[in-house]
Each structure stands twice: as structure tokens, then as C-alpha cells.
C-alpha positions in Angstrom: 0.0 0.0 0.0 1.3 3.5 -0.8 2.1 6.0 1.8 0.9 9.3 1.9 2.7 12.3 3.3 0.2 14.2 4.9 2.4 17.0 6.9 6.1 17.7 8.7 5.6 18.6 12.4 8.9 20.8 13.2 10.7 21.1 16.2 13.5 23.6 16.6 15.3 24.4 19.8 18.4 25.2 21.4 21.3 23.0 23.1 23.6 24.7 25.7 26.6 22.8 26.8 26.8 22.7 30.8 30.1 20.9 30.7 32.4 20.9 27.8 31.7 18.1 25.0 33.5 16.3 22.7 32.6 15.1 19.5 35.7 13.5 17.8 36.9 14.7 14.2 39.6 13.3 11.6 42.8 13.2 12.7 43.9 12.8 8.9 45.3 16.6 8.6 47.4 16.8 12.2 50.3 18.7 11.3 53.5 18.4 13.6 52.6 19.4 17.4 48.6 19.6 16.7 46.2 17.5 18.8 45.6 13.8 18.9 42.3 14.1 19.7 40.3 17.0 17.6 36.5 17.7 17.6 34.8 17.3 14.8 34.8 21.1 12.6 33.1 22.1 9.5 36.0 22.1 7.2 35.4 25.7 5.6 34.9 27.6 8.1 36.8 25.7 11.0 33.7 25.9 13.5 33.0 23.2 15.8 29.1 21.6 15.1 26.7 18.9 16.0 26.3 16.4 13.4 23.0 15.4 12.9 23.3 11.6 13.1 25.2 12.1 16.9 22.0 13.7 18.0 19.8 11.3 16.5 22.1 8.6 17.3 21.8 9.1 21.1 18.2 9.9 21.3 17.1 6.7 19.4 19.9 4.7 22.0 18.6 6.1 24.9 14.8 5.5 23.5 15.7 1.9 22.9 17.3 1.3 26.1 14.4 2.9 27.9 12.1 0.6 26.4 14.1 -2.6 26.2 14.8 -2.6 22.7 18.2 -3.0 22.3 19.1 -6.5 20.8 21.1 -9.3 23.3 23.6 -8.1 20.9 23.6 -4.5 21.5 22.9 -4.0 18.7 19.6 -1.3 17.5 16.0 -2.5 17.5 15.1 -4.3 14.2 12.2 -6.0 15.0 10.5 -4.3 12.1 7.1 -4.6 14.0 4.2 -2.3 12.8 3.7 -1.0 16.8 7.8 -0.5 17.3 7.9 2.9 17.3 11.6 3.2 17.7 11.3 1.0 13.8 9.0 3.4 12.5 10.5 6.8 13.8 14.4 6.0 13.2 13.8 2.9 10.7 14.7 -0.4 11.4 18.1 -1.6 11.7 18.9 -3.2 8.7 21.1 -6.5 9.6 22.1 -9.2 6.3 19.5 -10.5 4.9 16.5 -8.5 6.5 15.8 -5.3 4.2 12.4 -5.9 3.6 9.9 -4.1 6.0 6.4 -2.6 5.6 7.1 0.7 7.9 8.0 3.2 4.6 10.8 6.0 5.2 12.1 6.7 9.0 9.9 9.4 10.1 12.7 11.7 11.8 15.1 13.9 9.9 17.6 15.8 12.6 19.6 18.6 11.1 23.2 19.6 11.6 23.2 21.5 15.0 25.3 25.0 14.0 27.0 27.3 16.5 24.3 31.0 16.5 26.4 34.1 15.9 26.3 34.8 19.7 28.5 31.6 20.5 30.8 32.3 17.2 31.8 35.5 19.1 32.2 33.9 22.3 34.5 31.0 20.6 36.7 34.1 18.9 38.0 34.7 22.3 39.7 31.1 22.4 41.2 31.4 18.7 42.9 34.5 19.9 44.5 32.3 22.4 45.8 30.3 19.9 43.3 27.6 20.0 40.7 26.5 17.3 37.4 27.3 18.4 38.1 24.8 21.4 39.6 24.5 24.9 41.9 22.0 26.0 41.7 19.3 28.6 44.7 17.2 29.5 43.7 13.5 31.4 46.1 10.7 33.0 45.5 7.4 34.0 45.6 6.9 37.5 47.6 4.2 39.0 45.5 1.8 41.3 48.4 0.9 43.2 50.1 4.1 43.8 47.6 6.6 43.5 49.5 8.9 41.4 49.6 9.3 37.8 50.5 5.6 35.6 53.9 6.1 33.5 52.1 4.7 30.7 48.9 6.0 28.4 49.4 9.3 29.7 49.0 12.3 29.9 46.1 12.4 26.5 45.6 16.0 25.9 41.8 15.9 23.8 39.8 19.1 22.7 36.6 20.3 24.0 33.7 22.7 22.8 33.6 24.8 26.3 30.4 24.6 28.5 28.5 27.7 27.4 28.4 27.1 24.0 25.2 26.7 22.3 24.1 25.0 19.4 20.1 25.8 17.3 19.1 22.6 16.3 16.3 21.8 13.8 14.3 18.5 13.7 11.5 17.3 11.6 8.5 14.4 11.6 6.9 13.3 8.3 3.5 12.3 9.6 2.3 10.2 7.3 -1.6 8.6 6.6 -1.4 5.4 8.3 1.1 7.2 11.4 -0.6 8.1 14.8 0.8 11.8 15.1 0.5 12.5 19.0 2.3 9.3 19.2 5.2 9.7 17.3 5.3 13.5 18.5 4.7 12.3 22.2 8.0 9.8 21.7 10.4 12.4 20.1 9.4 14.4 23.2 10.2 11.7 25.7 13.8 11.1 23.4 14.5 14.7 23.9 13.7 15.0 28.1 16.2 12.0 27.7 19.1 13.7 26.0 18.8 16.1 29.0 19.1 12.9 31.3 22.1 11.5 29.2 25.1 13.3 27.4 26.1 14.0 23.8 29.4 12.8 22.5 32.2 10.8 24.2 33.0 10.1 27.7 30.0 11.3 29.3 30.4 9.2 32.0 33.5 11.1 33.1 31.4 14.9 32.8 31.5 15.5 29.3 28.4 16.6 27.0 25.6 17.5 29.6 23.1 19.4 27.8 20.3 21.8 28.6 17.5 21.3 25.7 15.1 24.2 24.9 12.7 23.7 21.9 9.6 24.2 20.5 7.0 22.2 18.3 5.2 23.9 14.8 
């Protein structure tokens, strides 16, 4: 049966950092004394972002693992069931030898998340410091025995978009004829009060990526 695409229910918002995040870039370009460990930058312009599929990424893992639908594999829900609405929002996870579903197009598109001209300016500051649109932060391994710093894998210096910055995000749901709307709205929702809940990018267990999500639904 054919779908029909009856509207897009838009949600834009706002993510501030409240501790410094890092999402890791290439490391194909490091030139003599640059860092290991760079954030990911738009290549034109050098300015740090958000890619889209990060953002979606964690609010479809956190969904899943909310609602016990991660695989004994841990790998992402492919049941493919017509009531999954982790399936039917993000698509199915696609494993060899099970394309075929019923469900149509995932229903969530999630935009780059781009720096506003307010946190541009404030990220100037650092470049005039001779750093790229990003602080610093240098971690050791800590020796279990000693207590001190290990004399092996250490010091790892990685970069970090500062807490403070802030990122306008833009998502969007194609609602289509045989879709529930306040449903599918209703579980974006409870992804996003997640995200605030969880963190975005690496080693968020450790402090980094805490967010603060404002948005708003059209």
C-alpha cells in the first residue's frame, strides 16, 4: 500500500553545553605538534558543530534502552514490528538479509546543529589564544596501586567545545496517513527529556556533553 505524506511537524530548539563536549573529528590533517584528539569542525569555516546523526544517534539509543529494545547483541531495534515505534520513527536496523519491512521512510530527519552568531563571538576569544574554536583538557590514567599518575597511556591532551556554547538545532516528523501523530510527537518528546538525562558525545560518564534542551514544536 502506498504511503501518503500528509504534513512535517517541526521542532526547533536550542542546546547549551553545561560541561564541555566532545565530539571526535579526523585526525587525517594533524600537522606536527597539533592535537591527537580534535573535535569534529566544519571544514570551511573551522567551526566546531553537532552532526546530525550524533543527536539522533543518542536519542534513538537512549529511547531503545528505555524501552528494552536493544538487541542481546547490543545491537539497534530491528524487529521491524508495525507497533515498534523506535522502527517506525528511526527505521529499522537493517542486519544481512532483512531489508524488507512494511514501515515506509524513517519518520525523523535531525539537522546539523550549528554554532548562532552569539557563540561564534564567544568562541573568537579562544582562537585569539591560539586555539581553534576549542579548549583543552589534559587526562592521566591513574595508578590503582600508587595513587599517582600511571607512567604509561598518559597524559592524553583531547579538545573540547567549552560549557557555554550553544548550538540551534532543527528537527523534523513526516506524519504520514497510516502514522498516529501524537504518538510519534509524544516519543520524540520523551527522546528529547532524555538527552537532558544523558550526554552527547564521548566520555560522558567522566562529565562530558551534559546538555540543557530548549525547543519548541510547529
Amino acid at each position: 500500500m502506498a504511503l501518503k505524506l500528509e504534513k512535517h511537524v517541526k521542532i526547533d530548539g536550542k542546546l547549551t553545553l553545561k560541561t564541555g563536549m566532545r565530539i571526535g573529528g579526523s585526525k587525517e590533517e594533524i600537522e606536527i605538534g597539533g592535537m591527537d584528539n580534535p573535535i569534529i569542525r566544519d571544514p570551511l569555516s573551522e567551526l566546531p558543530y553537532i552532526p546530525g546523526s550524533s543527536l539522533k544517534g543518542k536519542i534513538r539509543s537512549s529511547l531503545e534502552y528505555k524501552h528494552g529494545k536493544v538487541g542481546p547483541d547490543g545491537m539497534p531495534c530491528g524487529c521491524r514490528q508495525r507497533d515498534c515505534l523506535v522502527c517506525r520513527i528511526f527505521g529499522p536496523h537493517i542486519q544481512r538479509g532483512s531489508r524488507e519491512h512494511d514501515l515506509g521512510p524513517s519518520r525523523l530527519i535531525v539537522r546539523d546543529a550549528l554554532l548562532p552568531e552569539e557563540s561564534k563571538k564567544d568562541l573568537e576569544k579562544l582562537k585569539e589564544k591560539g586555539l581553534l574554536y576549542a579548549e583543552t583538557k589534559t587526562e592521566n590514567i591513574i595508578d590503582r596501586r600508587t595513587g599517582v599518575a600511571a607512567s604509561r597511556g598518559g597524559p592524553r591532551t583531547q579538545e573540547r567545545v567549552p560549557a557555554g556554547a550553544s548550538f540551534d538545532f532543527h528537527m523534523s516528523i513526516r506524519i504520514f496517513d497510516d502514522d498516529d501523530e501524537e504518538k510519534l510527537v509524544s516519543f520524540v518528546e520523551e527522546g528529547r527529556k532524555l538527552l537532558g538525562e544523558e550526554y552527547l558525545g564521548g566520555s560522558g560518564t567522566r562529565g562530558y556533553g551534559w546538555v540543557k534542551v530548549d525547543y519548541e514544536v510547529s
